[in-house]
C-alpha positions as CSV (number, residue, x, y, z in Angstrom):
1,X,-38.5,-75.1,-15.0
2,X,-38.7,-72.8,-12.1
3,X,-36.9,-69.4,-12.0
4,X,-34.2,-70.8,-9.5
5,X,-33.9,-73.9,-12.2
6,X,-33.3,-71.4,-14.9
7,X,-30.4,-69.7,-13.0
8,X,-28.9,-73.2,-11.8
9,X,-28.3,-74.1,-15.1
10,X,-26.9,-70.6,-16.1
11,X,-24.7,-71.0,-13.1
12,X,-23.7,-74.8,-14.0
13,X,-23.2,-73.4,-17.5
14,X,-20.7,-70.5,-16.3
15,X,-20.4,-70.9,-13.0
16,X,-17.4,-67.7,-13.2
17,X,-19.6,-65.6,-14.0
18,X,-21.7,-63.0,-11.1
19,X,-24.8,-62.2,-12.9
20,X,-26.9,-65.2,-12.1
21,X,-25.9,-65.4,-8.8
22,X,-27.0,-61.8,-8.1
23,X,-30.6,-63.1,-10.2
24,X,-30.9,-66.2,-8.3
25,X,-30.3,-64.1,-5.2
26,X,-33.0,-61.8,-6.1
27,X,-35.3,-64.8,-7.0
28,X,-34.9,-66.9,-3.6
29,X,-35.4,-62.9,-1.4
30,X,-38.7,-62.9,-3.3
31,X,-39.3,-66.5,-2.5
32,X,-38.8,-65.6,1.6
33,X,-35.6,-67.9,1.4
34,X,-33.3,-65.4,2.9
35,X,-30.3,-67.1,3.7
36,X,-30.2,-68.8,0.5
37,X,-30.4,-65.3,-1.2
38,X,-27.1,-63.7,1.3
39,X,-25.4,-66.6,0.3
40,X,-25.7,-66.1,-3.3
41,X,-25.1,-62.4,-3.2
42,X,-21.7,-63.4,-1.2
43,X,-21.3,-65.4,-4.1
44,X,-21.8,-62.6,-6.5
45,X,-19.6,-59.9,-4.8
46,X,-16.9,-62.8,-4.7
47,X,-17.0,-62.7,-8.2
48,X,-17.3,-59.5,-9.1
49,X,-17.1,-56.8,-6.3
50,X,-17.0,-54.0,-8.6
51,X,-20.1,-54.2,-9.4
52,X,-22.6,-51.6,-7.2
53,X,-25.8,-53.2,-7.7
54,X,-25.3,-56.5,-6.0
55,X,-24.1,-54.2,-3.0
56,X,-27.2,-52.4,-3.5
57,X,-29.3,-55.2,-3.5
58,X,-27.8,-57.6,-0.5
59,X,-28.2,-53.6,1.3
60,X,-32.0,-53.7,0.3
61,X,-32.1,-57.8,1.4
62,X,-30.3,-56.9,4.8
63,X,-32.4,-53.6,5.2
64,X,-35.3,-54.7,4.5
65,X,-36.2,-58.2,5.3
66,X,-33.4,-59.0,7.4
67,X,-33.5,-55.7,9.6
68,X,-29.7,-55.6,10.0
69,X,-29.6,-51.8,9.2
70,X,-25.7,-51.8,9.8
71,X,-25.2,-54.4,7.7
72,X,-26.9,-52.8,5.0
73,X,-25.5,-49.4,5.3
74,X,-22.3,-51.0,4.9
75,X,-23.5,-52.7,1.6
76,X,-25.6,-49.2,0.4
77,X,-21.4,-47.7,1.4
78,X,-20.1,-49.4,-0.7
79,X,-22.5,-49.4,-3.4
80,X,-21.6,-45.4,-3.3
81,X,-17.9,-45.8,-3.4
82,X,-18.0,-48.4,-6.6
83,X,-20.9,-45.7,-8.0
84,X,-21.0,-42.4,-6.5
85,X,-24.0,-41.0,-8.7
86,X,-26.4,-43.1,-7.7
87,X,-29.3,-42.0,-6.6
88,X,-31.1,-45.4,-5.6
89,X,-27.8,-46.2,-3.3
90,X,-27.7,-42.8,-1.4
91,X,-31.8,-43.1,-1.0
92,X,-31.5,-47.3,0.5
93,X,-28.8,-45.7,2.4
94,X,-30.6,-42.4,3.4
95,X,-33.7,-45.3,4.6
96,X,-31.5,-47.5,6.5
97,X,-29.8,-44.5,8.6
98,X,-33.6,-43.3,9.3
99,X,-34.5,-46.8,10.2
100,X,-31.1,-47.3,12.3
101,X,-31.9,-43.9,14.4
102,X,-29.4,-41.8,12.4
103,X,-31.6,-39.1,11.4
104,X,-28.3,-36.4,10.6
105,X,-27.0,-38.9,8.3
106,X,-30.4,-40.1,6.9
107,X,-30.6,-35.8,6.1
108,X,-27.2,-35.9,4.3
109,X,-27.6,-39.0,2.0
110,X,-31.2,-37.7,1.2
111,X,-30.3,-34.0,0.0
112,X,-27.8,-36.0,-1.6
113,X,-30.2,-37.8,-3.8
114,X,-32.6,-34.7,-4.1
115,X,-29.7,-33.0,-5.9
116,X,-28.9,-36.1,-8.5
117,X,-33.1,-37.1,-8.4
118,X,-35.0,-33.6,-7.4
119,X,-38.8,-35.6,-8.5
120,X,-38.5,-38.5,-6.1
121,X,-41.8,-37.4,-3.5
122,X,-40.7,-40.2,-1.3
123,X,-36.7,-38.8,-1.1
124,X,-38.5,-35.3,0.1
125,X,-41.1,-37.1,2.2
126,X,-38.4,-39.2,4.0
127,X,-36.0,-36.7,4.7
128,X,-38.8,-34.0,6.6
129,X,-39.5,-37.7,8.6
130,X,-36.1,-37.5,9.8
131,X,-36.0,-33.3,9.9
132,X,-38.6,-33.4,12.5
133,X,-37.0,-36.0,14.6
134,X,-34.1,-33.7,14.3
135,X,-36.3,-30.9,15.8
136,X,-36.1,-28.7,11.8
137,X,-39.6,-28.9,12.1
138,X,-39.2,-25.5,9.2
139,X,-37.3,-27.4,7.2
140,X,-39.8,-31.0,7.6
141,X,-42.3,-28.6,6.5
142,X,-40.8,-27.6,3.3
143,X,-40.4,-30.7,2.6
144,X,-43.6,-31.9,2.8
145,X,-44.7,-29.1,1.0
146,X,-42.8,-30.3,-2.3
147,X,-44.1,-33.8,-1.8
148,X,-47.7,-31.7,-2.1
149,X,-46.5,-29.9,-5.1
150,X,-45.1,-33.8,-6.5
151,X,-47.7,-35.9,-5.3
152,X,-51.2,-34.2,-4.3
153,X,-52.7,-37.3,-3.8
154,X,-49.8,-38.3,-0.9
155,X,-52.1,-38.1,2.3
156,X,-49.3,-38.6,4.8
157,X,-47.2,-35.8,4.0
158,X,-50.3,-33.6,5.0
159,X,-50.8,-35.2,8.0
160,X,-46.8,-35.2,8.7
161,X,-46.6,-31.2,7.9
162,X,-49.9,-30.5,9.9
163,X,-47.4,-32.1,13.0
164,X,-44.5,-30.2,12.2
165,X,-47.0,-26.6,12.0
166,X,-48.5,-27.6,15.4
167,X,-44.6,-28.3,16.5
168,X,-43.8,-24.5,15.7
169,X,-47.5,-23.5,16.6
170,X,-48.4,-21.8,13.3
171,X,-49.5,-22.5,9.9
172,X,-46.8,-22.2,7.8
């Protein structure tokens, strides 16, 4: 039986029930069948829209694959409002505003996630992306600093602070 069998029948079995909805929706994204997966996320949310993680994950679907970057900030929104100490949410949502040009907001939902998750190299590595856009080419720097001090091996953030020095024309 293949994985989208297996969740049929758990959906023929209880077909109330959100869970294998969100799981089948997960299993057809991996399998490229994108519209299959939005429509059993819909599904899921219809059946449960208290629960963050199929906004979450229909955010990561739009985001991601789909490159509807509204769309998914309106998922990774609501995601937050259902579960406002998540980490995960605010990063996806802190992505999606780089991705969509909102670098201000990509900042806020970053530091946000820095201050539930302050490990995360890639929250830190991320948010000095969108710092230097914003011209804070000080505070990109720091940033990549503590990606340095998290992940040595992270070749990017060197190059991406040895930009933001040459921005400011020293070697901070």
């Amino acid at each position: 039986m293949t994985p989208k069998g297996v969740f049929d029948k758990a959906i023929e079995l209880s077909p109330s029930y959100a869970q294998p909805y969100n799981n089948l929706a997960l299993a057809m994204q991996y399998l490229g069948d994108f519209s299959g997966s939005i429509t059993n996320y819909n599904k899921a949310i219809e059946l449960d829209s208290k629960n963050a993680n199929f906004y979450d994950n229909r955010g990561v679907l739009r985001g991601v694959f789909l490159k509807d970057f509204r769309g998914a900030i309106e998922d990774f929104n609501k995601a937050i409002e259902l579960n406002p100490y998540s980490a995960e949410s605010y990063m996806n949502s802190g992505f999606a505003k780089y991705d969509n040009g909102d670098n201000a907001g990509a900042v806020t939902d970053l530091t946000t996630v820095i201050k539930l998750n302050p490990n995360d190299f890639r929250t830190y590595y991320k948010r000095g992306m969108a710092k230097c856009k914003l011209g804070d080419y000080a505070g990109a720097i720091a940033d990549y600093n503590t990606v340095i001090e998290l992940n040595p091996q992270y070749a990017e953030a060197y190059t991406n602070r040895d930009f933001a020095k040459q921005r400011i024309g020293g070697n901070q």
